[in-house]
N, C-alpha and C positions, 0 to 999 in steps of 0.2 A: 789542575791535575785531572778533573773528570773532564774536562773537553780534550784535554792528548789523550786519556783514554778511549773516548769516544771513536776523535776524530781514525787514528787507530785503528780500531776495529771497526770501521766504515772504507776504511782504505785497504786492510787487508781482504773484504768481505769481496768488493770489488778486483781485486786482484785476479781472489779466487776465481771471479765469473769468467774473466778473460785470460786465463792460462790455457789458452789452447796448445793439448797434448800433455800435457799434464796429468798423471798418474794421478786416478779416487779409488779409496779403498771403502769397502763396507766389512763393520766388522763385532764383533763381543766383546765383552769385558765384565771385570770382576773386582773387585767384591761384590757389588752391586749385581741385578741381573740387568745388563745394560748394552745395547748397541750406540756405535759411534759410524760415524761418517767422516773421510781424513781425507783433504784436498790437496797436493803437493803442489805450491809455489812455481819449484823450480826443483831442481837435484837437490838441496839443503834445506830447503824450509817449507812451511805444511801448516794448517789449519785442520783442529779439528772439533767436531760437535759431538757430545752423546747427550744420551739419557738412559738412565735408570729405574728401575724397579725394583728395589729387592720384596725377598719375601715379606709380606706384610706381618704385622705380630696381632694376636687375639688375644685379649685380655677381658675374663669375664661377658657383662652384657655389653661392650662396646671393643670396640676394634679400631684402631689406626694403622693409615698408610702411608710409604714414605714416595716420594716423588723425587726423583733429580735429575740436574740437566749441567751442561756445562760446555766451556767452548775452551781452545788451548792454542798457541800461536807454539809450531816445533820448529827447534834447530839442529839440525843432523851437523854433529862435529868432525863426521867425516862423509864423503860421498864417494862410490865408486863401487866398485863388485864384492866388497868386505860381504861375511856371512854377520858379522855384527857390527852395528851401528848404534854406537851411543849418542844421546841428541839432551838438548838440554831446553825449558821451557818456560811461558808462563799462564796462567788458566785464570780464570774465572766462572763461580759454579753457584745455584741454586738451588737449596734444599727445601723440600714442603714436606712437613708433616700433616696428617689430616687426620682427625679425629671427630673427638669433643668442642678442643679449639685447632684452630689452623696455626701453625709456626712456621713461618720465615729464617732459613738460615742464608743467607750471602757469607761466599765466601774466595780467597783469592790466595794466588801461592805461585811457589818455584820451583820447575818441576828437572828432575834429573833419571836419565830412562833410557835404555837399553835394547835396539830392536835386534831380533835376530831371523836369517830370511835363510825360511826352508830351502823355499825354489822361488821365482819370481815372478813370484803370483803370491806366496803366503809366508805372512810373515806373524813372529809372534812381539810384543812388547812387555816388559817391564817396566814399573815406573815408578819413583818415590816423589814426593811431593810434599811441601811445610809452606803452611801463612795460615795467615790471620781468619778469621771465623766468625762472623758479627750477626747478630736477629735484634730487630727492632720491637721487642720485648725484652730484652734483656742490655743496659749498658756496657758487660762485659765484653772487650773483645781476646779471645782463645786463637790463643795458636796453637797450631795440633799438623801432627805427620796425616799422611793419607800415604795407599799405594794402591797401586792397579795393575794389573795383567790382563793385556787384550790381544786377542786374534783377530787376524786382518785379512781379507782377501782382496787385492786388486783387481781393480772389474778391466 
C-alpha cells in the first residue's frame, strides 16, 4: 500500500511539472493561518500543497507552536463555465507541535468541497474532510472531521 502511495504521488508530482498551460493558483485558507499552492492537471483534476500557521497559544513560562503542511490530489465533478464546482478528494497532512516536547500528528482523509468562482481569476473553496489521525506517541488512531475555506487567485 505505501509504494502505490508513493509511487502515486511521484507520478502525480511529475504530471504537475509538465502540464503545460495549466492553470496555478496561490492562495489562503482557514482555520489555520495558511497559504496553499493549487496545480490544475487538466480541466478536472488538481494538486494541491499548503501550509499552516495558526495562532500560537502561550501558556505560563513556556509557549507551544503548531506547524502544518499538507498535499491534496482534487477531482472537479463538473468542468466548464458553472459559478460552482463541487470536486471531491484525498490529502495527506502533517502536524508539529513544538514546545516542551515535539509531537508528530500524520494524518489522511476524504475530502468533499465546493469551489465557487467570482470571476476567472478568483475563486473561493469550501471543503469538509474525515480519516484517520495517527502520532507515534500515542497507539491510538482517531478519526475526526476537518474543514477549510480557501481563497484562491489564479496567476
Amino acid at each position: 500500500m505505501m509504494n502505490f502511495l508513493r509511487n502515486a504521488a511521484l507520478t502525480a508530482l511529475l504530471a504537475a511539472g509538465t502540464s503545460a498551460g495549466a492553470a496555478s493558483y496561490i492562495g489562503l485558507y482557514s482555520p489555520l493561518i495558511g497559504v496553499q499552492y493549487q496545480q490544475d492537471l487538466d480541466p478536472q483534476s488538481a494538486l494541491r500543497f499548503g501550509a499552516g500557521l495558526p495562532l500560537g497559544s502561550v501558556g505560563g513560562e513556556s509557549s507551544s507552536l503548531l506547524l502544518s503542511g499538507d498535499a491534496a490530489y482534487l477531482y472537479r465533478l463538473t468542468a466548464g463555465t458553472s459559478s460552482y464546482v463541487p470536486y471531491l478528494g484525498a490529502g495527506l497532512g502533517l502536524t508539529a507541535f513544538t514546545g516542551t516536547n515535539t509531537t508528530l500528528i500524520f494524518n489522511a482523509g476524504v475530502l468533499l468541497g465546493l469551489e465557487y468562482h467570482f470571476t476567472d481569476r478568483l475563486n473561493t473553496a469550501y471543503e469538509f474532510g474525515f480519516g484517520p489521525a495517527w502520532s507515534p506517541e500515542s497507539p491510538t488512531v482517531l478519526f475526526a472531521p476537518s474543514f477549510r475555506v480557501g481563497l484562491n487567485y489564479r496567476l
